[in-house]
N, C-alpha and C positions, 0 to 999 in steps of 0.2 A: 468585478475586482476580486484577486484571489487576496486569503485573509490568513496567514499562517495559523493553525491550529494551537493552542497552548504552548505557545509562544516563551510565556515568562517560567512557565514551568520548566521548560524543556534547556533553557537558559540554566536556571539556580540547577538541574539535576545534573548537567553535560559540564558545568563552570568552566567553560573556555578559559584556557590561560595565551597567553598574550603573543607567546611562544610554541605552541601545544601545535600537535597536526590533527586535523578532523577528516570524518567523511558525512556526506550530506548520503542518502545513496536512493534517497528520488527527490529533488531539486525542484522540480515542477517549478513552480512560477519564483522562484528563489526567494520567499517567505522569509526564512529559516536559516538560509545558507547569508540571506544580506543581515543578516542579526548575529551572529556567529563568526562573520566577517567585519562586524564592528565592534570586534574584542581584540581581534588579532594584529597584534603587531608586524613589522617587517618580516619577521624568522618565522612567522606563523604559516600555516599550509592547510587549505581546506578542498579536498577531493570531492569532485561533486559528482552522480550518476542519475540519469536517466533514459530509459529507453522511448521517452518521445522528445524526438528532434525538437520537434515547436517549443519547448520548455528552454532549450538553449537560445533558439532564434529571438524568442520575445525579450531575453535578459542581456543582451548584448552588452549593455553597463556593466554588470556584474563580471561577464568573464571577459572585461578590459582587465579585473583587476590581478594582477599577476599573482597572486599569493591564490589562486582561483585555478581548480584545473577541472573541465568541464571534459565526460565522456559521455557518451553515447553511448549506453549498456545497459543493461537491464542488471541488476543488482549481484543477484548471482554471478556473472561473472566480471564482479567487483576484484576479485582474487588477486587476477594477474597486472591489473593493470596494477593495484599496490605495493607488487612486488617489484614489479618493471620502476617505481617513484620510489622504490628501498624504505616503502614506511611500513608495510606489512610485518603487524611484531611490535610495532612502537605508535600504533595509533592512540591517542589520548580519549577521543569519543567521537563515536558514530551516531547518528541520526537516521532510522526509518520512520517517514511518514507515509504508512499506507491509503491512504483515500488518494480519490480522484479529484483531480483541480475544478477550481469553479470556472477558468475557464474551458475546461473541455467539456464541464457539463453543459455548459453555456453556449458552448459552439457547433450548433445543429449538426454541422458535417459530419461530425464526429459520432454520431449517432449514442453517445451514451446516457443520453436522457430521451423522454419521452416528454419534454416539457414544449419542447421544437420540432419539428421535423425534417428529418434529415434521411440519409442514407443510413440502412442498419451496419455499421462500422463495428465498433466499440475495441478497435486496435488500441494498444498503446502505442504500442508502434509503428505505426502507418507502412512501413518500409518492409516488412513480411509478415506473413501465416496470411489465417483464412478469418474472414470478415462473419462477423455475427449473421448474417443472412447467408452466407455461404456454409456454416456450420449447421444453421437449422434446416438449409435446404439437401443438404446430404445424412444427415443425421437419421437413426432409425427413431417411432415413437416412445421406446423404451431406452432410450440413450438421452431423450429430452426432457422425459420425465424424470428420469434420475438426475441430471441438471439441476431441474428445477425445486425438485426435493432437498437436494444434499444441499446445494449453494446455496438459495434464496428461501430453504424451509417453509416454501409454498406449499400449503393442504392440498391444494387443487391441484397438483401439479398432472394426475392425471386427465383432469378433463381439458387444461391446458395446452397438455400436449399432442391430446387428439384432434383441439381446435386447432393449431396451427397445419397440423400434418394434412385438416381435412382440407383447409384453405390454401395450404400450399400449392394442392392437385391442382387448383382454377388459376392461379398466380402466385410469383413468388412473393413471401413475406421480405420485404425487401427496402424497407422505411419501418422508423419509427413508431410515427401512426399508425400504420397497419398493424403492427407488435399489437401497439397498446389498446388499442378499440378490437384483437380477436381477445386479448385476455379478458377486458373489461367482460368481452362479453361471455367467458367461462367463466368466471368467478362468481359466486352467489355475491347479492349485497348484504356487507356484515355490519354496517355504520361505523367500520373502522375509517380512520382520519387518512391512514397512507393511500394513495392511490394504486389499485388493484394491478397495475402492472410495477410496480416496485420491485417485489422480491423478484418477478421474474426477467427485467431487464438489471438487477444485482450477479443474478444467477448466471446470464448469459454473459457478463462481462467477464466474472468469475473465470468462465469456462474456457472464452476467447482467449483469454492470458494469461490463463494456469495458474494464475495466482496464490493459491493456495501451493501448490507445487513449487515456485520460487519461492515463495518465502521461506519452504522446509528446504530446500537446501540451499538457500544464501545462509538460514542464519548462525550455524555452526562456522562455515564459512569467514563471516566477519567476527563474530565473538573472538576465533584465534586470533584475529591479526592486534587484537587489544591490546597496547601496554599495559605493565603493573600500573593498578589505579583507574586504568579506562574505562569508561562508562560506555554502555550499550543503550540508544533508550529507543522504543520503538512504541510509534503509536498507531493504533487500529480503528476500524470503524463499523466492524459487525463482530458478531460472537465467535465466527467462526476461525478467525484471523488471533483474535484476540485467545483463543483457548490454544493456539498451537505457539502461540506468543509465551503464554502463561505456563504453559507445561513444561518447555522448553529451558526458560529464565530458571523453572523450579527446580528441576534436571541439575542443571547445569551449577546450582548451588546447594549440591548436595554432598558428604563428604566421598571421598574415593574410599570404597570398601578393597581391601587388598585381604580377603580372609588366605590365612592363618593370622597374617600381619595384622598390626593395629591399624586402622583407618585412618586415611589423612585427612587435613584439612580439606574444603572444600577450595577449586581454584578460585570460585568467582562467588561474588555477596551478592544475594538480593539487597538492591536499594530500595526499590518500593515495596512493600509485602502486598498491597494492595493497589489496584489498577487508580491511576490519579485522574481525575475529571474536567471537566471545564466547569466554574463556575457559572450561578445565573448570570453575571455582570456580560460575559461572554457569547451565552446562548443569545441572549437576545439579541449580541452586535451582529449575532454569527448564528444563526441558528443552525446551520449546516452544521456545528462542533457537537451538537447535543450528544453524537453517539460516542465520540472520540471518547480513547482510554487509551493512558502513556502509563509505562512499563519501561522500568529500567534493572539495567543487571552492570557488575563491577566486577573489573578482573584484582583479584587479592594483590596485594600491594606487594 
């Protein structure tokens, strides 16, 4: 069962008004977008995206409801279609939730867990590019290890990457299991708790869906389309998401230097100065929330 992440948080910072137009702009299991939707009035409008089809297929309910406009896209190119619905400019608050749904964790096919075994997949979008066993099977060694390094901040990422490459030669890496029993078996044991293929099927999903790469140019992107007063808020689930999150938000509420001129005001406020958490009451409903940090930005009134 998927379990919206900071939920109530994400509510009092975004304050839906009854009237207001929103964007959800990853929808997944519609958490967030069915709670958001029970603020809004008739006149209210909530834009929803996602680049995996099955997140719309599973919620059929939701986009009966008219006040509901569900795309197929991957965030970034959120732009036009706001433009093309004349709210671009006049959005009240948007919503990023970057993590991965529990049910795609959940769903072997889907290869993005190692808890099942499945096909190495780890698409968001099922429907193009090249599948995690297909990247590591063309990949150079020094293409996988820096992968595994920069995305998933794995030490070992070089003995990692030589264990796959060497196993490749005899068969392709091309399931789950296989992934996770060649790391297990590069990684020294450190009596750490996470399981030794973590960061590195983090890393490869990472890599499959440029993620780090959409996020830096969606979120210029969507901060414009903000109405005065609209709220940006966006929540992350590793350090690495969350610092281009953080630098971004700080960026962007900084004043506009115009030297010789006097400096303006800054266009947008930080709302949170500091990244907001899930409570224990939560982790333990949820322990999947634990790493979750929501960050919010406001366009000046």
């Amino acid at each position: 069962m998927h379990i919206p992440v900071l939920l109530q948080e994400v509510l009092e910072l975004m304050q839906p008004r009854a009237d207001g137009v929103y964007v959800d702009c990853t929808f997944g299991r519609g958490g967030h977008a069915q709670a958001i939707l029970q603020r809004l009035g008739e006149g209210g409008r909530l834009y929803a995206f996602d680049r995996d089809q099955a997140a719309a297929d599973a919620r059929a309910d939701l986009l009966a409801d008219p006040r509901l406009a569900f795309t197929h896209a991957a965030f970034s190119g959120a732009k036009p279609h706001l433009e093309q619905a004349g709210v671009y400019g006049g959005i009240d608050g948007i919503l990023m939730d970057l993590g991965v749904s529990s049910p795609q964790l959940d769903t072997g096919e889907r290869g993005f867990s190692f808890q099942h075994d499945g096909p190495l997949d780890m698409r968001m979008d099922q429907s193009c590019g090249e599948t995690a066993a297909e990247w590591l099977a063309a990949a150079s060694q020094s293409a996988i290890e820096r992968c595994l390094f920069d995305y998933g901040e794995e030490r070992h990422a070089r003995r990692v990457a030589r264990r796959i490459c060497e196993a490749r030669v005899q068969a392709p890496v091309d399931t789950t299991h296989k992934l996770a029993a060649l790391v297990a078996a590069a990684v020294p044991r450190s009596g750490e708790r996470l399981h030794p293929a973590t960061r590195t099927f983090q890393a490869l999903r990472i890599q499959v869906n440029d993620e780090l790469g959409e996020l830096t140019r969606a979120l210029p992107l969507l901060r414009d389309g903000l109405a005065p007063a609209g709220r940006f808020c966006v929540i992350s689930f590793h350090s690495l998401e969350d610092r281009i999150v953080k630098r971004y938000f700080r960026d962007s509420a900084r004043p506009i230097d115009e030297f010789p001129a006097p400096s303006r005001p800054a266009p947008f406020n930080l709302v949170t100065r500091r990244s907001v958490v899930p409570g224990d009451e939560e982790c333990a409903a949820n322990p999947r929330a634990r790493s979750a940090r929501l960050r919010c930005l406001e366009r000046a009134a």
